[in-house]
C-alpha positions in Angstrom: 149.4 125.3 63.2 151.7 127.3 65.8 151.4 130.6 64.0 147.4 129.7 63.9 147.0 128.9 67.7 149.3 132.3 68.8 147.5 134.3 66.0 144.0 132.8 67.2 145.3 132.5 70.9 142.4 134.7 72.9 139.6 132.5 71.1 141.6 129.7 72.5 142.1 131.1 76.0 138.2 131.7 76.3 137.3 128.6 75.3 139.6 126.6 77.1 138.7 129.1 80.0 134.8 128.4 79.3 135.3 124.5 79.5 137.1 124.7 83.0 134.8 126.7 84.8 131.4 124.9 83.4 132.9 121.9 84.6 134.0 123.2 87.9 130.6 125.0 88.4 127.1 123.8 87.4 125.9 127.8 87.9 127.8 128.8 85.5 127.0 126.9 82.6 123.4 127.7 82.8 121.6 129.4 80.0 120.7 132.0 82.1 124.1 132.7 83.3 125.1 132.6 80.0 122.9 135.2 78.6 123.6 137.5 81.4 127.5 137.2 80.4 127.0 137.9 76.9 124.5 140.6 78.4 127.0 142.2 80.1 129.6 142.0 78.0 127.9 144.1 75.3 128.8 147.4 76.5 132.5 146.8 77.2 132.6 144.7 73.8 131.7 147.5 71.9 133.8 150.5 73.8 136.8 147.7 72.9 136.1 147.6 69.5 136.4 151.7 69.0 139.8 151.3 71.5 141.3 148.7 69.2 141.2 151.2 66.1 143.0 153.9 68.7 145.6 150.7 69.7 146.4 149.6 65.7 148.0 153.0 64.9 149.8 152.9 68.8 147.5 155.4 70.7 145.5 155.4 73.6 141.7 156.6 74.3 141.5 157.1 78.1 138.2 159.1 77.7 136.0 156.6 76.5 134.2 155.7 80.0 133.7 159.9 80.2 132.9 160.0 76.7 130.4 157.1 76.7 128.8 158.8 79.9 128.2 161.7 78.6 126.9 160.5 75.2 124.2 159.0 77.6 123.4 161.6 79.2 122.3 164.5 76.6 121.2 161.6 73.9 118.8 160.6 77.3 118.1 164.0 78.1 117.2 164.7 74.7 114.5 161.8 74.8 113.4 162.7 78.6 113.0 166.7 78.2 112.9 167.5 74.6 110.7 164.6 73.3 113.1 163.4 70.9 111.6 159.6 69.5 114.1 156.5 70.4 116.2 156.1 67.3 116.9 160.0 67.3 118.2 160.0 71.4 120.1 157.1 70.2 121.9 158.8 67.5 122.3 162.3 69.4 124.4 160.5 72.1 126.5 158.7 69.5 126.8 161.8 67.7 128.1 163.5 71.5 130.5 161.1 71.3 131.7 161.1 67.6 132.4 164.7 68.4 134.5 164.6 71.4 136.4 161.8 69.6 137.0 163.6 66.2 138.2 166.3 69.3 140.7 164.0 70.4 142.0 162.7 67.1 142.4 166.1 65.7 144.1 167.2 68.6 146.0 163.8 68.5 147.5 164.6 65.1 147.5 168.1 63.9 148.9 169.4 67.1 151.4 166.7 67.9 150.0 166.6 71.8 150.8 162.6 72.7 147.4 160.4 72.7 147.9 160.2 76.4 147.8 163.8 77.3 145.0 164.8 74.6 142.5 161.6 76.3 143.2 162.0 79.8 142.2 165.9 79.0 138.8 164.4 77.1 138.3 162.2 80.0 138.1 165.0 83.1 136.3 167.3 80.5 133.7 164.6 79.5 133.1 163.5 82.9 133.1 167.3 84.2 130.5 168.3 80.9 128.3 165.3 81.7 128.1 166.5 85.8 127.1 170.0 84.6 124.4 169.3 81.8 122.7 167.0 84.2 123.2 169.1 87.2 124.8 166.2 89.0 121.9 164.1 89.4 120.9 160.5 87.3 118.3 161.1 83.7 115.2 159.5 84.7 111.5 158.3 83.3 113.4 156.7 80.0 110.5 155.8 77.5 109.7 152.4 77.9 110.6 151.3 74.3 114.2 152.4 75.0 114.9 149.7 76.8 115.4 146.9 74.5 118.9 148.5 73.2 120.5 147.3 76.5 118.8 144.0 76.4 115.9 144.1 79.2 113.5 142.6 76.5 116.3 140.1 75.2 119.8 139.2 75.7 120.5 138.6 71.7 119.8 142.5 70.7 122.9 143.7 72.6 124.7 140.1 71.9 123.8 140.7 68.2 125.1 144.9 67.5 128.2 143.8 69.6 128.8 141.0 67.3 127.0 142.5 64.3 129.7 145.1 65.2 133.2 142.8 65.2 132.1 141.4 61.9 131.9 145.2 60.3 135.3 146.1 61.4 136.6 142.7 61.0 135.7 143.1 57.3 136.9 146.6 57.1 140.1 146.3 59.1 141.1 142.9 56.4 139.5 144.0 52.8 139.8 148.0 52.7 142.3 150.2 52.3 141.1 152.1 55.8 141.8 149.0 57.5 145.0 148.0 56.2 146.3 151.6 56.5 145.5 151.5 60.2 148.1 148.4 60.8 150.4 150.3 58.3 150.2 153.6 60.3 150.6 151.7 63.9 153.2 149.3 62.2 155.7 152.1 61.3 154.5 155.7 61.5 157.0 157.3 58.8 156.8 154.3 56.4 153.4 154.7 56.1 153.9 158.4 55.7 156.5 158.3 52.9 154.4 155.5 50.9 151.6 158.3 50.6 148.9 157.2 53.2 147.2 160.2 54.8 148.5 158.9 58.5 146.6 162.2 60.0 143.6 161.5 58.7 143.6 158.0 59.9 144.3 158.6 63.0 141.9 161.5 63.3 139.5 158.4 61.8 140.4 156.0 64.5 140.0 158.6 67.3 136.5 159.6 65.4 134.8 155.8 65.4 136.3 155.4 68.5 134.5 158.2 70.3 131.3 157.2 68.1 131.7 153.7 70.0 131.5 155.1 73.3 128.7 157.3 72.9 126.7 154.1 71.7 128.0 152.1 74.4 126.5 154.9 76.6 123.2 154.9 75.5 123.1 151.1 75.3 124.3 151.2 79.4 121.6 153.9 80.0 119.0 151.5 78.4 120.3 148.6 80.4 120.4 150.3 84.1 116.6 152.2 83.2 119.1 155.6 84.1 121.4 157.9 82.5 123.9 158.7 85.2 126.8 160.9 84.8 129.0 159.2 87.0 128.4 155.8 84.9 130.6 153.8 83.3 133.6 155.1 85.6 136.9 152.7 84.9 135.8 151.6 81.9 138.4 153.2 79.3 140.8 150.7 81.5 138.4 147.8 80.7 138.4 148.2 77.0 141.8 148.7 76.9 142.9 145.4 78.9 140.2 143.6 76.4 142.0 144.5 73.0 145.5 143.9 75.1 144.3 140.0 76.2 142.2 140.0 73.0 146.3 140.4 71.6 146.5 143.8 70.6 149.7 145.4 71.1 149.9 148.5 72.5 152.9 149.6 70.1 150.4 149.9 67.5 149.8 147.3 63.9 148.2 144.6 65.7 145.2 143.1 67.0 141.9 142.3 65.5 138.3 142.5 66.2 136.8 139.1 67.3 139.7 139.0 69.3 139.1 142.1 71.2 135.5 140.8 71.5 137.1 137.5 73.3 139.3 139.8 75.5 136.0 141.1 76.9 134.5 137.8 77.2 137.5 136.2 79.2 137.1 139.3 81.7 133.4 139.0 81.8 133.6 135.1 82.3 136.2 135.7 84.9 134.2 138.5 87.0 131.1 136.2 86.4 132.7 133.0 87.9 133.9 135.1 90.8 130.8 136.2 91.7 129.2 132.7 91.3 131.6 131.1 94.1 131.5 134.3 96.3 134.8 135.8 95.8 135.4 139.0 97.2 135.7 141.7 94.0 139.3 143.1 95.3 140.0 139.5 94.3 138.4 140.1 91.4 140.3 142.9 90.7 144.0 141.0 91.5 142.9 138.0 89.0 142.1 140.3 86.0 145.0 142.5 86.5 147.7 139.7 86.9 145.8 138.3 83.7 146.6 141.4 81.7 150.2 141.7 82.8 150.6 137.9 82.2 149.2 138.0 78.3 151.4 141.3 77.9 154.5 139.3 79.4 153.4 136.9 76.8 153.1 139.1 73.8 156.6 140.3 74.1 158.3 137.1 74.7 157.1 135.7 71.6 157.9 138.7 69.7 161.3 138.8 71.0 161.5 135.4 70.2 160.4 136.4 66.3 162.9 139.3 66.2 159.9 142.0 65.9 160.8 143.0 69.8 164.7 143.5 70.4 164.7 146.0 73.5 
């Protein structure tokens, strides 16, 4: 039952977390509040879920928020200026950002540049690409269909992909090979390699979906706000990595899992969402969630030093 609870441990958290602040305020456990967290939570859900494929084999994706931003923007403009139909803008800005992450992953592991460098690089490039094929200014007159991806016309559709999501890489990550060689490759890098696993081409994989993620999360944001702005979505590479880290991921790579991740982003949502209900000031908001993620990370390593996986 121990190793259940710490496996299981953010599902617990969120709950426990849920219980406490519907009891301590009546706001909050409204159904409307309640669909605007899940509402809101979509978008950060789903650039977590790419991230946690990045954090399994021990990188980083900084340039998700840039990423997702300008996977917005050109999959918008394409709608807006080129008369491209709904489904196609939607799969343009993916495609934006699939490309930008198979960049990253290829960069990532045939030229041996550390994760950090190549995605901070992505991230001022994304950002800077986004500002110039826009010309600085916000992608307006959306058609009017577009916005159900982000949930205008029902909280459930962006409640439902994120979640439709976690159970597709929750599948894949326990019952194919893809999955398992992803723990295998963050687990121990060389082992994988000398067992015969193609440890480039996962990672380039990981990096890939990842970058697919964002630009999806983009276009969902776009739909949500009624604009594609290329200074969206600033900050939140940050988010999605803190989400798979409370979610239980760990950032040296061959751990973590999907619904987790997906809790992760609940418990910061639910947070941000309570602090808003009783008026607290957002730099507040800011201290909670931070001392949050360096408590769960304290956490992590205590009771892997306590296992013997963790001895420096």
């Amino acid at each position: 039952m121990g190793n259940f609870i710490a496996k299981h441990s953010p599902i617990f958290i969120l709950a426990f977390l849920c219980i406490v602040l519907a009891v301590a305020s009546p706001l909050f456990r409204s159904s409307a509040n309640l669909q605007n967290v899940m509402q809101r939570t979509a978008v950060v859900g789903i650039l977590a879920l790419g991230q946690l494929l990045v954090i399994l084999t021990a990188g980083i994706d900084l340039s998700v928020g840039s990423v997702a931003a300008l996977g917005g923007v050109i999959g918008c403009m394409g709608m807006v200026n080129y008369g491209l139909p709904i489904i196609p803008g939607i799969l343009l800005g993916t495609g934006v950002g699939l490309a930008c992450g198979a960049v990253s992953g290829v960069l990532t592991a045939k030229g041996r540049i550390p994760p950090f460098i190549v995605t901070l690089g992505m991230m001022m490039a994304a950002r800077g690409l986004a500002l110039i094929v826009s010309g600085a200014v916000p992608i307006f007159g959306l058609p009017p269909g577009f916005a159900w991806l982000g949930g205008t016309r029902g909280w459930w559709l962006p409640a439902g992909l994120m979640f439709g999501l976690a159970a597709v890489m929750a599948f894949m990550l326990r019952y194919t090979r893809f999955g398992r060689s992803l723990y295998a490759v963050g687990g121990n890098n060389e082992a994988a390699r000398l067992s015969g696993l193609p440890v480039d081409w996962v990672r380039i994989a990981a990096y890939t979906i990842s970058g697919a993620c964002a630009g999806f999360g983009g276009m969902m944001m776009a739909s949500r706000s009624g604009v594609a702005s290329p200074t969206e979505l600033q900050m939140f590479e940050l988010n999605a990595v803190a989400a798979c880290v409370i979610g239980g991921a760990s950032l040296s790579g061959g751990e973590g899992g999907a619904f987790a991740a997906i809790a992760g982003a609940l418990i910061m949502t639910v947070l941000q969402n309570f602090c808003n209900l009783q008026d607290i000031n957002v730099h507040w908001q800011q201290i909670l969630v931070g001392a949050l993620l360096v408590a769960l990370v304290f956490y992590d390593n205590h009771r892997k030093r306590k296992s013997g996986l963790l001895r420096q």
